[in-house]
Residue frames as qw, qx, qy, qz and C-alpha x, y, z in Angstrom:
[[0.193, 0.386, 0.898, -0.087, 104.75, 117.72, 103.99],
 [0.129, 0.793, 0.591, -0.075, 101.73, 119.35, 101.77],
 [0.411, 0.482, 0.194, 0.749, 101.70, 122.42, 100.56],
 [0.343, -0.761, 0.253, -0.490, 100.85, 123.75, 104.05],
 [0.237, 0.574, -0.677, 0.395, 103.00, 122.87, 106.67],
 [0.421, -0.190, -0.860, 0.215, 102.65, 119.85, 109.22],
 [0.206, -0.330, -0.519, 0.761, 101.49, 122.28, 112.01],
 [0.274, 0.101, -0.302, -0.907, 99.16, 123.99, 109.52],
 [0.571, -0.270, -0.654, -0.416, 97.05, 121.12, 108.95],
 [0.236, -0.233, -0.748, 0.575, 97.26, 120.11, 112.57],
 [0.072, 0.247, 0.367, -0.894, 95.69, 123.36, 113.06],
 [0.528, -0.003, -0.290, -0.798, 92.70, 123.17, 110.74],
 [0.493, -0.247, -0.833, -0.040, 92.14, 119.43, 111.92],
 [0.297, -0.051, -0.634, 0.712, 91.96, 120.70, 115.45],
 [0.290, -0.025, -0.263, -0.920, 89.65, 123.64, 114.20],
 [0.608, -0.066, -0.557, -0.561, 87.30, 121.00, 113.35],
 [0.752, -0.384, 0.310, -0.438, 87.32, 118.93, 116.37],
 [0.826, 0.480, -0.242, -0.173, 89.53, 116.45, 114.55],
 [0.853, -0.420, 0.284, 0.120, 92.20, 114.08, 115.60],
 [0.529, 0.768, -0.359, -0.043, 95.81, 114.20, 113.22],
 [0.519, -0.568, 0.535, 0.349, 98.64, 112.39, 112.95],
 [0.693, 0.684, -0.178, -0.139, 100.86, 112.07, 110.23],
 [0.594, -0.572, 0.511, 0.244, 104.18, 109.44, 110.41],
 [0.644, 0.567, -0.512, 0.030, 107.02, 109.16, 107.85],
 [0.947, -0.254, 0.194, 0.038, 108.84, 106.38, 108.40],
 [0.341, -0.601, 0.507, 0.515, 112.84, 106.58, 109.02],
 [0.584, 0.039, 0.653, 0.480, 113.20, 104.70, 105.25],
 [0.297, 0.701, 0.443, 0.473, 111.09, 107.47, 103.36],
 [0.230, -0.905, 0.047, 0.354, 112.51, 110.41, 105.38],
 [0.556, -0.075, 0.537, 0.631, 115.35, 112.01, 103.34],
 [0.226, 0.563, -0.176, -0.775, 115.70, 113.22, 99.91],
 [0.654, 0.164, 0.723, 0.149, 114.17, 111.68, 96.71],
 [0.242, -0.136, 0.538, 0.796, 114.59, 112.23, 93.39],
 [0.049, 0.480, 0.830, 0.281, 111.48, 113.20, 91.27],
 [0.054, 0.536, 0.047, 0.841, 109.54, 116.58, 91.25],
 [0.230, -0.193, -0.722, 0.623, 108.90, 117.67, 94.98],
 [0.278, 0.179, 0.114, -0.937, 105.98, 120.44, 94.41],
 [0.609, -0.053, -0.514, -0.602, 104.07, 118.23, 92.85],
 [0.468, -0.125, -0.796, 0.362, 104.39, 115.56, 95.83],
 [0.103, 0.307, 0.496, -0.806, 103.85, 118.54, 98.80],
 [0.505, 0.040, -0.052, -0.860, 100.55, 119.10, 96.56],
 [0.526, -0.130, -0.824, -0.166, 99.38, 115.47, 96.33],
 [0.516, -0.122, -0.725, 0.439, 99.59, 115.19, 99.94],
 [0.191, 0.105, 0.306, -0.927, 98.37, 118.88, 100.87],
 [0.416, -0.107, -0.309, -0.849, 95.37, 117.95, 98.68],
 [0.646, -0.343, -0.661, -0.167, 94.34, 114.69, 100.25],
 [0.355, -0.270, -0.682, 0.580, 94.95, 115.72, 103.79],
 [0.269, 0.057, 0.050, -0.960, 92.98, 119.01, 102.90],
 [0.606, -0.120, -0.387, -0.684, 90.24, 116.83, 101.66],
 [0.463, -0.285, -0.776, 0.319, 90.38, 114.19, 104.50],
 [0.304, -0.367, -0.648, 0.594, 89.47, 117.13, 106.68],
 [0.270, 0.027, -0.169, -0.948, 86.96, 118.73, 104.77],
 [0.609, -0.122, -0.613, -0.488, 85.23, 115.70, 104.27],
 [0.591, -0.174, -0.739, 0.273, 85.47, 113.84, 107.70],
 [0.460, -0.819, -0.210, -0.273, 81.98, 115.24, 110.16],
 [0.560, -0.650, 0.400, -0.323, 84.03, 113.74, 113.19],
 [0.984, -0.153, -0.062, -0.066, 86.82, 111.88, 114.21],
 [0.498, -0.661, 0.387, 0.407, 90.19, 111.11, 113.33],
 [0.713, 0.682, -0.159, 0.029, 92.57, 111.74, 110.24],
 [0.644, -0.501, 0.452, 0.359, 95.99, 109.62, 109.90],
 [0.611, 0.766, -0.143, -0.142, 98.15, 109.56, 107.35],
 [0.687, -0.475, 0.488, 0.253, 101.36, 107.40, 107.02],
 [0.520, 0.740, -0.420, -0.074, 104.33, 107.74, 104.37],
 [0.800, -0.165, 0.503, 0.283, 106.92, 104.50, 103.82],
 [0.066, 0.510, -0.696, -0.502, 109.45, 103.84, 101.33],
 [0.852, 0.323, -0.269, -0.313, 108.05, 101.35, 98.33],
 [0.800, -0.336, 0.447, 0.216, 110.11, 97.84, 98.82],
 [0.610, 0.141, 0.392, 0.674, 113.50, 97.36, 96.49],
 [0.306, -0.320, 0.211, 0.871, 113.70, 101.22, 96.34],
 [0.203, 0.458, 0.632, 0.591, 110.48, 102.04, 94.08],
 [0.051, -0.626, -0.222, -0.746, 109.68, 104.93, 95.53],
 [0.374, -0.076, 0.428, -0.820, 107.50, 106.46, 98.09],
 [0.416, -0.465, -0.747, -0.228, 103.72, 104.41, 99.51],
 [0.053, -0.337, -0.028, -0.940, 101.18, 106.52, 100.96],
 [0.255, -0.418, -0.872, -0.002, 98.04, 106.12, 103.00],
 [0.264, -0.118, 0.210, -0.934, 95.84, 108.46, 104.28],
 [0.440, -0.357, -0.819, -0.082, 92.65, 107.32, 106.67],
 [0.328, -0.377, 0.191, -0.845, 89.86, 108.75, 108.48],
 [0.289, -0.170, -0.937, 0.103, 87.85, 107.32, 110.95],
 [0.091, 0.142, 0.395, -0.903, 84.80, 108.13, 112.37],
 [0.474, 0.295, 0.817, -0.145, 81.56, 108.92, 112.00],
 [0.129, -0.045, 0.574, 0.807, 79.85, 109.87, 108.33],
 [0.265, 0.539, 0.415, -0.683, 77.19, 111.81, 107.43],
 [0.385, 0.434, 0.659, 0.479, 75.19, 110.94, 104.00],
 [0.203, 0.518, 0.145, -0.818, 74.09, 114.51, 102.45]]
């Protein structure tokens, strides 16, 4: 996951006062063709920015497999409250 490790983010969410979880789901666990460093940065970058941006609460994030094999589907969601600056 990310270009820092599951237990990495954990720890900066925590840092913050922040709830984490992150679930892959058994069908997108595995290997997948297609360029993997570029993937663990997608994913480091939005879970880094979920918990830069997010005052208070909670940051989830859930990976699935696309239906009929098209890939990977993502989600990433905060909850809480927000603070206009």
């Amino acid at each position: 996951m990310g270009v820092q490790p599951r237990a990495t983010v954990q720890r900066r969410a925590q840092a913050r006062k922040l709830e984490f979880s992150l679930a892959v789901s058994e069908a997108a666990a595995g290997w997948w063709r297609g360029d993997a460093d570029r993937l663990r940065q997608i994913v480091g970058n939005l879970l880094s920015n979920a918990i830069k941006f997010t005052p208070q609460g909670a940051i989830s994030a859930r990976i699935d497999a696309a239906p009929a094999g098209g890939g990977i589907d993502g989600q990433t969601a905060t909850a809480g409250a927000r603070t206009r600056q």
